[in-house]
SEDO-419151 format. One record per residue (C-alpha): x, y, z; chain; residue in one letter. Coordinates in steps of 0.2 Angstrom, whole numbers, padded with zeros to 4 digits. Example, Ala and Ser with C-alpha at 12.3 -4.5 7.8 and 13.67 -1.06 7.14 Angstrom:
BEGIN
+-------+-------+-------+--------+---------+
:  east : north :    up : cadena : residuo :
+-------+-------+-------+--------+---------+
:  0062 : -0022 :  0039 :      A :       A :
:  0068 : -0005 :  0036 :      A :       S :
+-------+-------+-------+--------+---------+
This chain:
BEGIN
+-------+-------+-------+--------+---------+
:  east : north :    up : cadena : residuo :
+-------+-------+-------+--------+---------+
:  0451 :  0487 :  0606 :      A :       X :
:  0469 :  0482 :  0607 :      A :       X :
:  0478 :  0489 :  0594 :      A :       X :
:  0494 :  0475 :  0596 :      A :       X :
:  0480 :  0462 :  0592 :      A :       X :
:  0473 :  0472 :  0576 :      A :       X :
:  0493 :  0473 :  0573 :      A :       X :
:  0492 :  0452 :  0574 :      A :       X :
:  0475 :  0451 :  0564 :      A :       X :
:  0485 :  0463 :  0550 :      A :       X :
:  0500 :  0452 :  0549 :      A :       X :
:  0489 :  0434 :  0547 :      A :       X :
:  0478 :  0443 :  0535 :      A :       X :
:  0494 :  0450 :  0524 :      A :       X :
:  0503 :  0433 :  0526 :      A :       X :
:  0493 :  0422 :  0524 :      A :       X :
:  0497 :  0410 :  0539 :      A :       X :
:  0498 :  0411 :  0559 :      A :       X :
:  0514 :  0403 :  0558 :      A :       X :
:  0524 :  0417 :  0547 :      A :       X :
:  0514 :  0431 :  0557 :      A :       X :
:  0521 :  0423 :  0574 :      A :       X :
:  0538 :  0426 :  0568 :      A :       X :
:  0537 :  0444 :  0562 :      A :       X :
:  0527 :  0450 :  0574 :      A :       X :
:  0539 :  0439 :  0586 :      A :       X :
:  0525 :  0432 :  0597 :      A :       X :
:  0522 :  0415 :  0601 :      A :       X :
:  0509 :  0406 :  0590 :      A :       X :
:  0498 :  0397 :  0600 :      A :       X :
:  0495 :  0417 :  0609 :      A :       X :
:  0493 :  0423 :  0592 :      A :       X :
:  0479 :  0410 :  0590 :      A :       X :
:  0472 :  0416 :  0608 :      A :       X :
:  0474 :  0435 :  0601 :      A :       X :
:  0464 :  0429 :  0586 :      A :       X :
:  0451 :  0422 :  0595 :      A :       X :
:  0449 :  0436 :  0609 :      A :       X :
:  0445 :  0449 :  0593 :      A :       X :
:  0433 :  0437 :  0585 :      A :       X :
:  0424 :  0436 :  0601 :      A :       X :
:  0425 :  0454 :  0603 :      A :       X :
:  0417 :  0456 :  0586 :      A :       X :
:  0407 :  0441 :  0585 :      A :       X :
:  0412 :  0435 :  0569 :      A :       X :
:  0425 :  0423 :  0563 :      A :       X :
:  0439 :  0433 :  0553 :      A :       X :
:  0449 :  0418 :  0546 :      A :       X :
:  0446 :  0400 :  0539 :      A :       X :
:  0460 :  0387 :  0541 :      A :       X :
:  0466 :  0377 :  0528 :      A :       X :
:  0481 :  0365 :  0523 :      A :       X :
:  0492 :  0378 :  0517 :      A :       X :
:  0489 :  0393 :  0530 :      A :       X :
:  0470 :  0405 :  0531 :      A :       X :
:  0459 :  0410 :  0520 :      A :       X :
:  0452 :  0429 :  0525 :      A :       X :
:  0433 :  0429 :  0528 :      A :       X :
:  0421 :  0445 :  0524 :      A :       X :
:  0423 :  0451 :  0541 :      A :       X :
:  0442 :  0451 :  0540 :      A :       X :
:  0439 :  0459 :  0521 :      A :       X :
:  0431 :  0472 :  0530 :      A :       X :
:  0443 :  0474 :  0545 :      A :       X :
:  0459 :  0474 :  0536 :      A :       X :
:  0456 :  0491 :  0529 :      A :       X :
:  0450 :  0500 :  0545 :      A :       X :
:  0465 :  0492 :  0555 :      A :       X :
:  0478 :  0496 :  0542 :      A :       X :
:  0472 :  0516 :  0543 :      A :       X :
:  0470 :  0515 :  0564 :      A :       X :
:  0487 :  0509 :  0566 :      A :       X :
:  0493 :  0519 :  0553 :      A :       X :
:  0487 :  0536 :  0563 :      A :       X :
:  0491 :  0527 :  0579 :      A :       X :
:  0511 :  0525 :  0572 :      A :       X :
:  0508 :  0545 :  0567 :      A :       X :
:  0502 :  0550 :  0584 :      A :       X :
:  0515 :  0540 :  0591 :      A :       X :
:  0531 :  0548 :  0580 :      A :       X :
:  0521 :  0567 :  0583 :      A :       X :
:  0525 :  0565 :  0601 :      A :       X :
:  0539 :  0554 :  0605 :      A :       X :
:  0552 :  0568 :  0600 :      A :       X :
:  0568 :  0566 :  0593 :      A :       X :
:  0573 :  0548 :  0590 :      A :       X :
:  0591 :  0538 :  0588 :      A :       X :
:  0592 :  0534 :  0573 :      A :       X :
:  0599 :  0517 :  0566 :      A :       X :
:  0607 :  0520 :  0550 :      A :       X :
:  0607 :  0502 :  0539 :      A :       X :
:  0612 :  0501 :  0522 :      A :       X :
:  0603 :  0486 :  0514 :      A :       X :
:  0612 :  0483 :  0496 :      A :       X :
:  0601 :  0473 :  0484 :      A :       X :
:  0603 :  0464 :  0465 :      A :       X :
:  0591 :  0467 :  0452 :      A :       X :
:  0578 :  0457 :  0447 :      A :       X :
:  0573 :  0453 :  0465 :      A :       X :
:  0551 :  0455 :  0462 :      A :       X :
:  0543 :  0473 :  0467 :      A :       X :
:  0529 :  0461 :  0478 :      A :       X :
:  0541 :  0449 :  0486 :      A :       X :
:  0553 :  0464 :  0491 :      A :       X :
:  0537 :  0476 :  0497 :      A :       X :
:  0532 :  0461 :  0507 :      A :       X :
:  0549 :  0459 :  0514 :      A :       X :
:  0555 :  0478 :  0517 :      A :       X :
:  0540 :  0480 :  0525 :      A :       X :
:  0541 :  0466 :  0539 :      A :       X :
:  0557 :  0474 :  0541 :      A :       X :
:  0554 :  0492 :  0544 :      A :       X :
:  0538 :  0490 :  0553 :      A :       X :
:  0547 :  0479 :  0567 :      A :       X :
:  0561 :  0493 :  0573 :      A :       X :
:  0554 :  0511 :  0572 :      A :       X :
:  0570 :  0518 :  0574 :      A :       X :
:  0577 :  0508 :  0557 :      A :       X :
:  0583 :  0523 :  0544 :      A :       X :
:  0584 :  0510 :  0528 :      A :       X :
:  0595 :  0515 :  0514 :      A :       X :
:  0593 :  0503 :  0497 :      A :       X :
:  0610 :  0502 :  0487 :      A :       X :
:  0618 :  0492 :  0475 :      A :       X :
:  0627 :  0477 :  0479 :      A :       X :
:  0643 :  0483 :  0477 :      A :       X :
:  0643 :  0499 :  0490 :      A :       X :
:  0647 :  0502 :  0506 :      A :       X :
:  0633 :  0492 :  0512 :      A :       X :
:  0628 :  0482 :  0531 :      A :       X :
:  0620 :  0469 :  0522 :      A :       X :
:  0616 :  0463 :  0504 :      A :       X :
:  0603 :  0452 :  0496 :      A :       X :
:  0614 :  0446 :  0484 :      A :       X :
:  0618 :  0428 :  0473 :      A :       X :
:  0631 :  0417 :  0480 :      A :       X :
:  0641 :  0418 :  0467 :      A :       X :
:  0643 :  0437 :  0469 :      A :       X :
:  0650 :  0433 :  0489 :      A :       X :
:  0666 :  0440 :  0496 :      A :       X :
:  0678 :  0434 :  0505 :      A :       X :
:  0675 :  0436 :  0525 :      A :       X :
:  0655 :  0436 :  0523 :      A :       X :
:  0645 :  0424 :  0530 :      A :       X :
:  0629 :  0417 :  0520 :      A :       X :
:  0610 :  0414 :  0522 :      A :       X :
:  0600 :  0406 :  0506 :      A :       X :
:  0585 :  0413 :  0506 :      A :       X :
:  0579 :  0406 :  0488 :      A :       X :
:  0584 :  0395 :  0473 :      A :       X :
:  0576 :  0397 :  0458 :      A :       X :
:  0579 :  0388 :  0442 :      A :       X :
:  0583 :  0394 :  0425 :      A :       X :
:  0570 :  0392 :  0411 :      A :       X :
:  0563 :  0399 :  0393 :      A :       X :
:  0551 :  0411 :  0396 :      A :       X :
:  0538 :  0408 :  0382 :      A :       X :
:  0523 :  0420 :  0372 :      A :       X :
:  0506 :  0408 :  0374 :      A :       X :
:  0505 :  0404 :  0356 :      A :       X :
:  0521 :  0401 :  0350 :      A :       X :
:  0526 :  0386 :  0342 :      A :       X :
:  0539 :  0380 :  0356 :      A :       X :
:  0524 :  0379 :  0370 :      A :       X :
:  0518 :  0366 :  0360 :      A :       X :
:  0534 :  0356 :  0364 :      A :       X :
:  0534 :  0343 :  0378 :      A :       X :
:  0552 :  0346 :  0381 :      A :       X :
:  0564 :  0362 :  0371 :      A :       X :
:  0581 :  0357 :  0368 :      A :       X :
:  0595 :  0369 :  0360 :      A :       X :
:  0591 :  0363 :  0342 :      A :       X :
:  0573 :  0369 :  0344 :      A :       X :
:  0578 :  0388 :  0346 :      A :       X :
:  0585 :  0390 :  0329 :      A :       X :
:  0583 :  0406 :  0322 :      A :       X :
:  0570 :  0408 :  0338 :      A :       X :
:  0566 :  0428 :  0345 :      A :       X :
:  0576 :  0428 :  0357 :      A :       X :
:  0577 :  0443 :  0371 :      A :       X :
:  0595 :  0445 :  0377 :      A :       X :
:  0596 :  0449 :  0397 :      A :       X :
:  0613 :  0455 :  0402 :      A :       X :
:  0623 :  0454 :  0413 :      A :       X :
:  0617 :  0434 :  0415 :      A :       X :
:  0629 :  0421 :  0419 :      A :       X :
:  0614 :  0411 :  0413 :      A :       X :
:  0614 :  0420 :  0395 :      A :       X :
:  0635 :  0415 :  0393 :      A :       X :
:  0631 :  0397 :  0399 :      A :       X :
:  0616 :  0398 :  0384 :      A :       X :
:  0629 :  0407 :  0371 :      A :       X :
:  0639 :  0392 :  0374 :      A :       X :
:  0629 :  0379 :  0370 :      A :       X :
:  0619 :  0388 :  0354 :      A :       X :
:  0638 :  0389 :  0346 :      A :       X :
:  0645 :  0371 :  0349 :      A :       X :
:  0628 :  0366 :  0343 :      A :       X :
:  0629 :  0380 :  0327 :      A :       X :
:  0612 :  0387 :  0331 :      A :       X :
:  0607 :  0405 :  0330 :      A :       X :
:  0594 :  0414 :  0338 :      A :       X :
:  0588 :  0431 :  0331 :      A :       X :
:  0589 :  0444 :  0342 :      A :       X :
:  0575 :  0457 :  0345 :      A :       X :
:  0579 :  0466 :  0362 :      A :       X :
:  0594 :  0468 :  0373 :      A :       X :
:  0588 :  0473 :  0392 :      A :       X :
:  0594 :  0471 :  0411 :      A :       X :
:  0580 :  0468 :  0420 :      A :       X :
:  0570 :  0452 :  0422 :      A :       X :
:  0552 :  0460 :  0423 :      A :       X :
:  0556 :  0469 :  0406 :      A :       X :
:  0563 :  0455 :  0400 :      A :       X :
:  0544 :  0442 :  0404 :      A :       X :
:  0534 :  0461 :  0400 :      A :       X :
:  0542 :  0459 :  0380 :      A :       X :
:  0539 :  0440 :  0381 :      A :       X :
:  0522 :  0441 :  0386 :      A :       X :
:  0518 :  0457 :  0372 :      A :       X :
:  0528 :  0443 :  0360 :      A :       X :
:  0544 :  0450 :  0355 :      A :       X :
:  0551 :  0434 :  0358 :      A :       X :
:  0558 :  0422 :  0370 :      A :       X :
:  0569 :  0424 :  0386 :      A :       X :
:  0579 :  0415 :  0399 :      A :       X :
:  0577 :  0421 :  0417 :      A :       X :
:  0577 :  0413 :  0434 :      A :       X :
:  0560 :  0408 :  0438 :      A :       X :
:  0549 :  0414 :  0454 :      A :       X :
:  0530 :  0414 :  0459 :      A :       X :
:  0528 :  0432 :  0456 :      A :       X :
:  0533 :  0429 :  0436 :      A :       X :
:  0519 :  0417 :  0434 :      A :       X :
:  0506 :  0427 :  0420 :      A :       X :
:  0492 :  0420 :  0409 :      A :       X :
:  0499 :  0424 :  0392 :      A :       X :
:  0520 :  0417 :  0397 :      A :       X :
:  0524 :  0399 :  0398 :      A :       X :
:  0538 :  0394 :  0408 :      A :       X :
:  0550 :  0378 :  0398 :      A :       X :
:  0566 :  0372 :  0405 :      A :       X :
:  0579 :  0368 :  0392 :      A :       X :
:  0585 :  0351 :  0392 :      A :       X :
:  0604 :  0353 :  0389 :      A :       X :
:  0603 :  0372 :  0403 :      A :       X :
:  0600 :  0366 :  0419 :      A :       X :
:  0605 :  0381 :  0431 :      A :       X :
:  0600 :  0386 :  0445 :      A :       X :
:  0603 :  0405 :  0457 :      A :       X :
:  0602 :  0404 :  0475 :      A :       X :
:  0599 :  0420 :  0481 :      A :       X :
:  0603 :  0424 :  0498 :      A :       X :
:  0605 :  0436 :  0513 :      A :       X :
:  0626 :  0441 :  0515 :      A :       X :
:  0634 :  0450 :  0529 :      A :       X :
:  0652 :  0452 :  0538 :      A :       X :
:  0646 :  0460 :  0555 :      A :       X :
:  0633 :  0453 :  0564 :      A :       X :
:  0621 :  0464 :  0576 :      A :       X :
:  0602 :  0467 :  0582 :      A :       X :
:  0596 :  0471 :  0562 :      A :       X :
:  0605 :  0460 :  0553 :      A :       X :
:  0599 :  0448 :  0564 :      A :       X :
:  0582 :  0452 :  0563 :      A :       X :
:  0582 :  0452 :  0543 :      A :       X :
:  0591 :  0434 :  0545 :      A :       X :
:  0576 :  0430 :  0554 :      A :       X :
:  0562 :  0438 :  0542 :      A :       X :
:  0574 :  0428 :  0527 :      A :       X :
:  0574 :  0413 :  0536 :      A :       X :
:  0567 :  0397 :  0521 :      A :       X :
:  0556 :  0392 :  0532 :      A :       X :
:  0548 :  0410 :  0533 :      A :       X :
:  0548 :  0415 :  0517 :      A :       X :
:  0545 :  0396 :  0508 :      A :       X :
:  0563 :  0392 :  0499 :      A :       X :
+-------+-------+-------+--------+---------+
């Protein structure tokens, strides 16, 4: 069995589409189709069901995925046992907060796993760094840009509380509301603004940084928060409102002054079209 093909099968079955595997395993699709195929043959069962929006994973390929993540896994071992000392290519990544642990996995993972000799080093923002995934408000002079993801400003809401019933929340409906403050939040100052020309006060019950604390108090129901909205916030028990007077929005994107071989390849992993702006 090729293990190059499991490696296809393993990047389909993680992302979810033929198209975005193509690109990180940087192989044409139509031969990752034809890799696909050969491996189903070669098993005789279908591993994938194709859909409007990418695959859906069959049993087989539920019970592949495991097996090919542990052979590749002691392949790479074998591998790094005997290939010696390596060059390696130091690359300081800097990265803001509030980013998502799953979207961030997915992505440092891509980006690793595609140059063995990568030695990644996370850091704030403001170091030394070869790259940052950073807001554009936060760029400097002299570095170029890549928007990567725009995401919109809304009231994060406990399920039950009297403003989900609302069809639309306006900056009148938060008096005296439970409000979780997030800073720093350019968002919060815009917000502060607004309560005070319209003279309304919301009660404060936490003052945090993060964005996942910050929808973790609002779904045990501390109170209310307003955070930039992404797919991997989406949870049963919080509703997600816009307020009508706020409208804001953060674009998040990939900035760098020096281009080279990793930078372009992480331009390419952050591509919209790869990771759905």
């Amino acid at each position: 069995m090729d293990l190059r093909v499991l490696g296809h099968f393993v990047a389909v079955y993680e992302q979810g589409s033929f198209s975005a595997a193509s690109r990180s395993r940087f192989i044409a699709q139509p031969s990752l189709s034809a890799a696909l195929k050969q491996l189903e043959d070669e098993l005789g069962r279908p591993l994938f069901v194709r859909h409007a929006r990418g695959v859906r994973a069959t049993d087989a390929a539920e019970q592949l995925y495991p097996l090919a993540k542990q052979l590749l896994g002691q392949a790479d071992a074998i591998q790094a046992m005997f290939s010696g000392r390596q060059v390696k290519e130091p690359f300081r990544l800097g990265l803001i907060k509030g980013l998502g642990v799953a979207r961030m996995s997915t992505l440092l993972k891509q980006f690793t796993s595609t140059r063995d000799s990568l030695e990644l080093t996370l850091v704030p923002p403001e170091e030394a760094c070869d790259a940052r995934l950073i807001t554009r408000d936060l760029l400097l002079p002299g570095e170029q840009f890549l928007p990567t993801w725009v995401e919109e400003y809304q009231l994060a809401i406990p399920v039950g509380h009297p403003l989900s019933l609302l069809e639309k929340v306006c900056i009148t409906d938060l008096a005296d509301v439970a409000f979780i403050q997030r800073t720093p939040c350019d968002a919060w100052n815009s917000l502060k603004t607004l309560l005070r020309e319209a003279a309304v006060s919301v009660d404060i019950r936490a003052r945090i940084q993060t964005i996942e604390y910050a929808v973790g108090l609002v779904s045990a129901g501390v109170g209310c928060a307003l955070i930039p909205v992404h797919a991997e916030l989406q949870q049963h028990d919080v509703l997600f409102k816009p307020l009508q007077e706020l409208q804001l929005n953060r674009e998040i994107g990939l900035a760098w002054r020096r281009d080279g071989e990793v930078v372009q390849l992480l331009r390419l992993l952050l591509r919209p079209d790869s990771v759905g702006l």
